[in-house]
N, C-alpha and C positions, 0 to 999 in steps of 0.2 A: 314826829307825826304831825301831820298838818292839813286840817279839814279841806278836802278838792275843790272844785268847781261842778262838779258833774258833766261837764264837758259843752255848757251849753251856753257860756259867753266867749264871746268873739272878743278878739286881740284889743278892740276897744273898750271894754267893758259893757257893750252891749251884750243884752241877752240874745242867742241867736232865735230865730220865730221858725226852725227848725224842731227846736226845743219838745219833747215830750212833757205833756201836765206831770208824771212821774219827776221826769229829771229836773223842772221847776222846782218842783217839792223837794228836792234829795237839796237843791242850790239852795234855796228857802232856808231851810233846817242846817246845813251845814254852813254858813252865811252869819245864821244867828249867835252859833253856836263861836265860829273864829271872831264876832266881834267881843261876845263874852269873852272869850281868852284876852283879848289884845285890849279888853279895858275902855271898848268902846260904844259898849252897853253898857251905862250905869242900873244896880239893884235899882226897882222898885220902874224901870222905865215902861210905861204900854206901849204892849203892842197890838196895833190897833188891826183887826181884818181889815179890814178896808184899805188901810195904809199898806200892808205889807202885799195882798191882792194887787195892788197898781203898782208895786215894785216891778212884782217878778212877773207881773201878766198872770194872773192865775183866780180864779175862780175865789170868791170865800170859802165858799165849799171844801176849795182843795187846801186853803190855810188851815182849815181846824184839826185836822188829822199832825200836822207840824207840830201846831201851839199845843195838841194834848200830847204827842210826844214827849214833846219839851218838860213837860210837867210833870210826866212822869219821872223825865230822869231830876226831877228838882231842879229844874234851871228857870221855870216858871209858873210861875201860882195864880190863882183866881183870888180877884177881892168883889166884894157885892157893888154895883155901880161903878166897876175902874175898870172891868174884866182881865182879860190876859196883863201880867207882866210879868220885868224879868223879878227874879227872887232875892230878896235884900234875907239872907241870913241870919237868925238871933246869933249872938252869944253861946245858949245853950246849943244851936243847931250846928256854929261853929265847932263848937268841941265837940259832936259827936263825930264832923268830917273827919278831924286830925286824930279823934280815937281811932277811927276806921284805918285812917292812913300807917296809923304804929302798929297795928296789927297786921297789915299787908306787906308795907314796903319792905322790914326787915327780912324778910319768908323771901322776896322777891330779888331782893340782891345778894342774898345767901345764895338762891339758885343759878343766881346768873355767873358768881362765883365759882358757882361746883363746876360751870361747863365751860367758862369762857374764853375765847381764844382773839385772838389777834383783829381779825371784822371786828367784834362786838365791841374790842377795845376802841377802834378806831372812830365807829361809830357816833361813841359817847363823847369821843375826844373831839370829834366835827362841832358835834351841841355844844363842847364849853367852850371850844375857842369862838364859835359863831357870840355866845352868849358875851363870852370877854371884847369882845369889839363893839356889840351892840349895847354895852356897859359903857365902855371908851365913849364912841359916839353920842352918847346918852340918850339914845333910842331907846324908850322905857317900852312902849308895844312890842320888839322886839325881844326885848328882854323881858319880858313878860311871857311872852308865844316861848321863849326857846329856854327858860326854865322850866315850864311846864312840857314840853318835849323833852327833855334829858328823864324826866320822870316816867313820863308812860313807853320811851325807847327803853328805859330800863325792865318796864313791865315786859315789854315787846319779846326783849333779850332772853328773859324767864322761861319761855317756852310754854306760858300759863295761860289758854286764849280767855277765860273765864276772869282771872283776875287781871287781865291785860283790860277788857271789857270795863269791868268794875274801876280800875284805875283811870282810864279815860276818863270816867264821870266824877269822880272824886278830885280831880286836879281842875278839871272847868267849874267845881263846885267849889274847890278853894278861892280859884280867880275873884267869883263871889265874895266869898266871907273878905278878901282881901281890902275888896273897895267897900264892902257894908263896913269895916270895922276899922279903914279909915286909917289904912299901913300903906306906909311908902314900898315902893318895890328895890328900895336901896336896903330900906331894914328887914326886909322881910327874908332875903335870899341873900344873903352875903356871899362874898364873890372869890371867897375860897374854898366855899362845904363841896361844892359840887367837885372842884379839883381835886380834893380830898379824896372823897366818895370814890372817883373815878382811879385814884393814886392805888388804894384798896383795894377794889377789882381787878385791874392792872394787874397787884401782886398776886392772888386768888384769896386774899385773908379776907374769906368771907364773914371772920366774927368782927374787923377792926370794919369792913363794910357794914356790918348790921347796926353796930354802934354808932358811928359816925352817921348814919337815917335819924337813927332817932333824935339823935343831940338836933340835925337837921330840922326836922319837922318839931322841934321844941321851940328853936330859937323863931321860925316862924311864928308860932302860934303864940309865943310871948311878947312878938313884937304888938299882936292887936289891938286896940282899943274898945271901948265899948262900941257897940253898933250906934252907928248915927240916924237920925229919922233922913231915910231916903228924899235927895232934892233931883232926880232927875229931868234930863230935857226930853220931853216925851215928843219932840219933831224929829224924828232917825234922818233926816235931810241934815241937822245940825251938829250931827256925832263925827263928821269930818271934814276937812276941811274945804271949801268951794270949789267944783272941778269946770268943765268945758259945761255951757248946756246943755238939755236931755234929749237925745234922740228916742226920739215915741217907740214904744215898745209894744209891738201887738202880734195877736199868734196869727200865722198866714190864715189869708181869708176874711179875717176881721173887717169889717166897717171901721172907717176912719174914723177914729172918736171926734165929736163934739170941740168945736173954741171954747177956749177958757182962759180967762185974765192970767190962770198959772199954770205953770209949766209941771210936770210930775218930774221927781228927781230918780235917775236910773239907779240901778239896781250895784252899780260899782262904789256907792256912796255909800252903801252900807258895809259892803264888801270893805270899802279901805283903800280902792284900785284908785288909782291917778290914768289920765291920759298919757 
């Protein structure tokens, strides 16, 4: 699985000024959300209305309904005089994720066991080879995005839209606890479990699958360390790397904003998109 576009940037990474305030806000939110997976929001970074408003062209107004979204599913918290950001994890907050996850994920590859046929294998088999290359490569963003996809694909598989749901938010909430608590992504997902996992399904032994999770989500959650006091860069211009200059982003109609010593940085910066 892997959060869309909403349909509303153009091949260059501009936003199109076709764009619905709606489908701003779905880009907004699911934007936020792929950079938390891929590690390219640090815990504890702000986000500021006003900054993310001149990303995506979109009203403050219309960011707050995102950011309280976001908050709801725990991926962002309010502090007194720091407002929105993203959510650096305790320790204790970690262990409650990966309780949640042992209680789920076993139930869910058990089921994908009972039914699973040949697609479903395949599937799984696409996520670990993509995963084993982007390992090779040592593309850690990818291998970061396509472990946490072999996870909620497995959800997907279960036939469970409820804890398919649930699993979605518990894997972008580990992404979290991963970088609050200061684990490499070599230690944390070893580059056999998932082949394993998937060896298991393959054969339908849904108990040596259920086992083989949990050893899984053990050996993760052993790899942690304590939470670190959050050092994020709170400029989202700086979370990637330098691309072409900004083409001015405005909804048809708009008056041409104002000169200004700087430039606003487009919306594919966050996103992760290259020219």
């Amino acid at each position: 699985m892997r959060w869309g576009l909403a349909g509303v940037l153009l091949s260059n990474g501009v936003m199109s000024p076709d764009a619905t305030p709606e489908a701003r806000q779905t880009t907004m939110y699911e934007s936020i959300v792929a950079a938390i997976v891929e590690h390219r929001l640090a815990p504890g970074t702000r986000l500021r209305e006003e900054r993310l408003a001149d990303l995506f062209a979109v009203s403050r107004t219309q960011v707050r309904p995102v950011l309280q979204r976001l908050e709801h599913e725990g991926l962002v918290e309010r502090q007194p005089r720091r407002g929105a950001m993203v959510s650096a994890p305790s320790r204790e907050a970690t262990k409650e994720i990966f309780a949640a996850r042992r209680l789920v994920e076993p139930f869910l590859v058990q089921a994908v066991c009972a039914h699973c046929d040949r697609t479903a294998v395949r599937r799984l088999a696409r996520i670990v080879k993509d995963e084993s290359r982007a390992r090779d490569a040592n593309d850690r963003r990818a291998m970061v995005r396509l472990s946490g996809d072999f996870h909620r694909e497995l959800a997907a598989l279960a036939g469970n839209e409820p804890l398919a749901k649930l699993m979605a938010g518990l894997t972008v909430r580990t992404c979290l606890a991963i970088l609050a608590n200061r684990a490499s992504v070599g230690s944390t997902c070893r580059e056999d479990e998932h082949e394993r996992i998937l060896a298991a399904i393959a054969a339908g032994d849904g108990t040596a699958a259920s086992r083989l999770m949990v050893q899984h989500l053990q050996h993760i959650e052993r790899s942690l360390d304590e939470p670190a006091p959050p050092m994020p860069d709170d400029d989202l211009a700086t979370l990637v790397p330098p691309s072409e200059p900004k083409k001015t982003i405005r909804n048809r109609g708009a008056s041409p904003p104002p000169k200004a010593s700087t430039t606003r940085t487009p919306a594919r910066k966050l996103l992760g998109k290259t020219p």
